[in-house]
C-alpha positions in Angstrom: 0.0 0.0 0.0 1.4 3.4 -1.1 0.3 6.5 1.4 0.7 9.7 -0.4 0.5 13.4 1.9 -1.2 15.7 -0.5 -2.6 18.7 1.4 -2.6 20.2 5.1 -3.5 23.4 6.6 -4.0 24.5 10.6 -7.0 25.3 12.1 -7.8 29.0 12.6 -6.5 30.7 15.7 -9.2 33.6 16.0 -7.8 37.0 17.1 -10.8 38.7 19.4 -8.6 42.3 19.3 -8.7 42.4 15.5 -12.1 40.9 15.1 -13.7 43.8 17.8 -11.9 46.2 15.3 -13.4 44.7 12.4 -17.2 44.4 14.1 -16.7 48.5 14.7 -15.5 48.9 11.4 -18.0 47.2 10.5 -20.6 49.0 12.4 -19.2 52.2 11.1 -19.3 51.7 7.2 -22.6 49.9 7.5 -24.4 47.2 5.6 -25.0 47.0 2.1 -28.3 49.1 0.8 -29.9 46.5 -1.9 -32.0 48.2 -4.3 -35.3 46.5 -5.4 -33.9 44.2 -8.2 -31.2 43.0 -6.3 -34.0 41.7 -3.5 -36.0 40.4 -6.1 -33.2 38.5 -7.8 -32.8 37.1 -4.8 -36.1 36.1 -3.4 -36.3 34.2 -7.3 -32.8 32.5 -6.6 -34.3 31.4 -3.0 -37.3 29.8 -4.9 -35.0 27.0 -5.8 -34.8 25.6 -2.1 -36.9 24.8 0.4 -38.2 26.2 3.5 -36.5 23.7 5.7 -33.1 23.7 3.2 -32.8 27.5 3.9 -33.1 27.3 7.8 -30.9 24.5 8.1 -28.3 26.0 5.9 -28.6 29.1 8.0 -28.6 27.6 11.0 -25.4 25.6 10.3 -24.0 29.0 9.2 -24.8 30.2 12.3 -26.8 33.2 11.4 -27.4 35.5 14.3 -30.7 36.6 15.0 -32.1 33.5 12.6 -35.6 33.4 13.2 -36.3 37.4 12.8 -34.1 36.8 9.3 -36.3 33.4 7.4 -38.6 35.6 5.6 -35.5 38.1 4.3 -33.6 37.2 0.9 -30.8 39.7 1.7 -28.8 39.9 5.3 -28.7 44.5 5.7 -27.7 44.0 9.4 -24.2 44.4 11.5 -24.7 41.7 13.5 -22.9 41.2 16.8 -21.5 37.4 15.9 -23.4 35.3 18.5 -21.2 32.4 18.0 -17.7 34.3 19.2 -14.7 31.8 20.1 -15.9 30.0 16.7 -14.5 29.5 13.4 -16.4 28.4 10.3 -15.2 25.1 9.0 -13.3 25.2 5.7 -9.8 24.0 4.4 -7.9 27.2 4.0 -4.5 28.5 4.3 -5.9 31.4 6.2 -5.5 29.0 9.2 -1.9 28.4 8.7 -1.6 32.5 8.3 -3.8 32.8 11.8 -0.5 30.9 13.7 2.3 32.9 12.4 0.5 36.7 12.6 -2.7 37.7 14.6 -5.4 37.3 11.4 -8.7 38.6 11.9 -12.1 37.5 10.1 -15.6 39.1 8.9 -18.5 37.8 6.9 -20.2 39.8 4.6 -23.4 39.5 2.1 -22.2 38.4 -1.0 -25.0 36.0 -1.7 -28.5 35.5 -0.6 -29.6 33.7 2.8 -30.1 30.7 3.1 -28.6 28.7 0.0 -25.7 26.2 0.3 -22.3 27.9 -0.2 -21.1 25.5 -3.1 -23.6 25.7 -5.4 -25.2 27.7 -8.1 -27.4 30.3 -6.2 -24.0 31.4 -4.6 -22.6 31.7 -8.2 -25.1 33.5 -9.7 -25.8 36.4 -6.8 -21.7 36.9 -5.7 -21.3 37.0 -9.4 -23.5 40.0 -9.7 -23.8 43.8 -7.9 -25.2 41.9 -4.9 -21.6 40.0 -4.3 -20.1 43.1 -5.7 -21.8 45.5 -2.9 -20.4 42.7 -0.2 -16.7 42.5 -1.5 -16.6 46.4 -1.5 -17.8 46.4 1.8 -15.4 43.9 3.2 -12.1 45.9 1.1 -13.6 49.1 2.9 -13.3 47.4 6.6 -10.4 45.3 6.1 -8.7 48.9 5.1 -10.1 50.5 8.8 -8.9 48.2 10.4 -5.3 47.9 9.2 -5.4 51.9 9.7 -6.4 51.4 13.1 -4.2 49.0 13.5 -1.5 51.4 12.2 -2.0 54.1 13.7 -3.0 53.0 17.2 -0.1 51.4 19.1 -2.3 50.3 21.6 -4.6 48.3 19.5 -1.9 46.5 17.7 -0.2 45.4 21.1 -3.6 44.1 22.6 -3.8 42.1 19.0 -0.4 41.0 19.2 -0.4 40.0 23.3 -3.4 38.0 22.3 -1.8 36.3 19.9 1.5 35.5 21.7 -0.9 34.2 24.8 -2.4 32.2 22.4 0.9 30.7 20.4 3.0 30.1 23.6 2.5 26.7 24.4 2.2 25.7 20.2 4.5 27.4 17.9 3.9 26.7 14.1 5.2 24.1 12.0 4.2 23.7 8.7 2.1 20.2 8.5 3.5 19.8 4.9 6.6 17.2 4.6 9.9 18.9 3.6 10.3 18.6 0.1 6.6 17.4 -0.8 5.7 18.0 -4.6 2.9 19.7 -5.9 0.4 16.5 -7.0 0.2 17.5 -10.2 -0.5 13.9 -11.6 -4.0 14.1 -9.5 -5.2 17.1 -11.1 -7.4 16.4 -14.2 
């Protein structure tokens, strides 16, 4: 039997100072306005799925304030997350990022409520002004918070104390082999 180590990545480390800067940001630049097409576009999308498919996708997502949001096709709220200390599963190499600097993370609206990330429905409304209105909005607080982050001595120590509380007992080490090879002979 032949083993073969394709892929590995870390799990997020989630850095609360950053992420309370991001939620203000957040807070400050606002949610998305979504103009009457854009909510009809998507309440046609979310007649693809069921009732049940869209509140147990939403509830797996962990969508605050869930059952005031089942009738909406479009998230316009700043949430508070109500699911702090968790990370949304995923393979990513933000993970492996999130052990050697303190990372911060934010959701926006870049497709309708309710419809299962990998499919279709997500295609069709991030491809469009609705996606378009969420990765703006995400650039714009990303952008505050690095210049708080910059220009607030205090802020970046609280982000980087965190993080070197969090790291001291596990330093990094890259879960890839030394000298593993791309798998380019798995790739169609």
């Amino acid at each position: 039997m032949e083993v073969r180590f394709l892929v590995g990545c870390y799990n997020v480390l989630p850095n609360k100072s950053i992420n309370s800067l991001m939620l203000k940001n957040l807070k400050e630049v606002g949610a998305p306005r979504w103009t009457a097409e854009e909510i009809e576009f998507a309440r046609k999308i979310n007649g693809s799925i069921t009732p049940e498919q869209k509140k147990a996708v939403m509830e797996s997502s962990r969508v605050p304030r869930l059952e005031e949001k089942l009738d909406l096709f479009l998230d316009s709220g700043t949430d508070d997350p109500e699911s702090e200390g968790t990370v949304m599963a995923g393979s990513t190499d933000v993970g492996d990022v999130s052990w050697v600097a303190p990372t911060g993370q934010l959701l926006t609206a870049t497709h309708n409520l309710g419809v299962p990330v990998h499919s279709w429905q997500v295609t069709a409304t991030s491809g469009m002004s609705i996606g378009h209105k969420g990765g703006v909005l995400a650039s714009k607080v990303i952008a505050l918070t690095g210049i708080d982050l910059l220009t607030n001595p205090e802020e970046l120590a609280k982000a980087r104390g965190e993080f070197e509380e969090l790291t001291k007992r596990s330093k990094y080490v890259s879960p890839l082999p030394e000298g593993l090879k791309p798998p380019f002979d798995e790739l169609p």
